[in-house]
C-alpha positions as CSV (number, residue, x, y, z in Angstrom):
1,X,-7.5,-15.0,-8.2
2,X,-4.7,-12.6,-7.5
3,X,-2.0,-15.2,-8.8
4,X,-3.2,-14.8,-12.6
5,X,-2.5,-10.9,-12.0
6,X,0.6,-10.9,-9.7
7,X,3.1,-13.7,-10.6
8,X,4.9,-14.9,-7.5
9,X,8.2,-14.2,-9.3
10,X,7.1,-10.7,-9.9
11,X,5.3,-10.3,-5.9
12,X,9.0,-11.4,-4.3
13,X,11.2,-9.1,-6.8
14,X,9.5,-6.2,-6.0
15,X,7.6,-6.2,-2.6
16,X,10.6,-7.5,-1.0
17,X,12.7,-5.5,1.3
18,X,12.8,-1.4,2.0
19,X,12.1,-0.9,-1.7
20,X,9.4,-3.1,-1.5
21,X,7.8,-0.9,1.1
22,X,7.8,2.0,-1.2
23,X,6.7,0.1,-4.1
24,X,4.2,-0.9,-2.0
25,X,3.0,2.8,-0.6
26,X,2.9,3.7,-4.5
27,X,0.6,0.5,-5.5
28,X,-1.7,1.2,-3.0
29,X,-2.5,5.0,-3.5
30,X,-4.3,4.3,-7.3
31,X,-5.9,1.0,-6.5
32,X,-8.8,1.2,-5.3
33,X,-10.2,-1.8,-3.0
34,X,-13.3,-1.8,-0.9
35,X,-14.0,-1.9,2.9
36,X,-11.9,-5.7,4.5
37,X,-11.3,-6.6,1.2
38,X,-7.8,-5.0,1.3
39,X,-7.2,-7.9,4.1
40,X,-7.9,-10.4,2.1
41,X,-5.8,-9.2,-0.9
42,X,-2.6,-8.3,1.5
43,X,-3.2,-11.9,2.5
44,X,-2.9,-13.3,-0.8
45,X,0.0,-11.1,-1.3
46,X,1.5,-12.3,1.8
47,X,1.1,-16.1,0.3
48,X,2.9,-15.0,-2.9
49,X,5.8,-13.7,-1.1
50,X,5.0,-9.9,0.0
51,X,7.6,-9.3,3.1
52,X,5.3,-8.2,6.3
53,X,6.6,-5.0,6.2
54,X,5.5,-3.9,2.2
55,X,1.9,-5.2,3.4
56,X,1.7,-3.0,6.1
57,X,2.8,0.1,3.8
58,X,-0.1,-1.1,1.4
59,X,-2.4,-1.7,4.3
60,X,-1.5,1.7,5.5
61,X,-1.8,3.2,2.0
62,X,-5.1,2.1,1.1
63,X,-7.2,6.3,2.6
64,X,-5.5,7.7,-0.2
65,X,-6.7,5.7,-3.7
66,X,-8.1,7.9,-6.3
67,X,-11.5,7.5,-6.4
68,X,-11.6,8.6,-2.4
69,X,-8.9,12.0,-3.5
70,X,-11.6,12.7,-6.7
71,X,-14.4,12.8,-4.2
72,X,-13.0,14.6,-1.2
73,X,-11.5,17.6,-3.5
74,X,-15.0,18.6,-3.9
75,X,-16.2,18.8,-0.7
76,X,-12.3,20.2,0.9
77,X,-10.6,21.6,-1.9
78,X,-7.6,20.3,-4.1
79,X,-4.5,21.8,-1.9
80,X,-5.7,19.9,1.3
81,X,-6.3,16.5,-0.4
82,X,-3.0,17.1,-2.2
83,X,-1.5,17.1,1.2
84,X,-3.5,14.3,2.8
85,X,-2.4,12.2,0.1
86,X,1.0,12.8,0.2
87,X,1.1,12.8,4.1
88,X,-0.9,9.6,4.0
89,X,2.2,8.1,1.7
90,X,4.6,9.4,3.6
91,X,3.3,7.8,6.6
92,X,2.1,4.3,4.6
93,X,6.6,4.3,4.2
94,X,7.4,5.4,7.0
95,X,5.1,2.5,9.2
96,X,6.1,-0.1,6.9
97,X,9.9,0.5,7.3
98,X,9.9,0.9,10.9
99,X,7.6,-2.4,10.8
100,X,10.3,-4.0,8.6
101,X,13.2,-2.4,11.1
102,X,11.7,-3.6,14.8
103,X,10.4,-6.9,13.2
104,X,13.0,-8.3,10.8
105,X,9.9,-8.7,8.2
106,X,11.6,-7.4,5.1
């Protein structure tokens, strides 16, 4: 089913290469997928052309979607889950260049 929302054409332009990673670290923090299902979708990905390296950056990305930041600003308070999230990004590029740099999977 993902092919009739992500073209190929569209899944190899942009979640190709470094760039790719960060595109990647962005797409994952709003969309929201549950529990193992994020597997299966960075495997259908992968078959449309994701490089190795953007899937782990969305892999990585997946803590911080919105529905998980609305919930956990009640409980912790806005500042902290403004810094999770943007630690959580930060760490989502950082894993899925130095994935793409020791690997060769850009």
């Amino acid at each position: 089913y993902v092919q009739a929302f992500f073209p190929a054409e569209i899944v190899e332009a942009y979640l190709t290469g470094p760039a790719g990673v960060v595109y990647s670290a962005i797409l994952a923090g709003p969309l929201y997928t549950p529990t193992l299902i994020e597997v299966a979708l960075g495997k259908a990905l992968v078959n449309l052309g994701m490089a190795p390296a953007a899937t782990i950056a969305w892999l990585m990305g997946q803590p911080y979607d919105i529905p998980n930041i609305l919930s956990t600003s009640r409980i912790v308070g806005w500042k902290i889950v403004i810094t999770y999230g943007f630690l959580a990004f930060l760490a989502a590029i950082f894993s899925g260049l130095l994935y793409g740099i020791l690997t060769g999977g850009f």
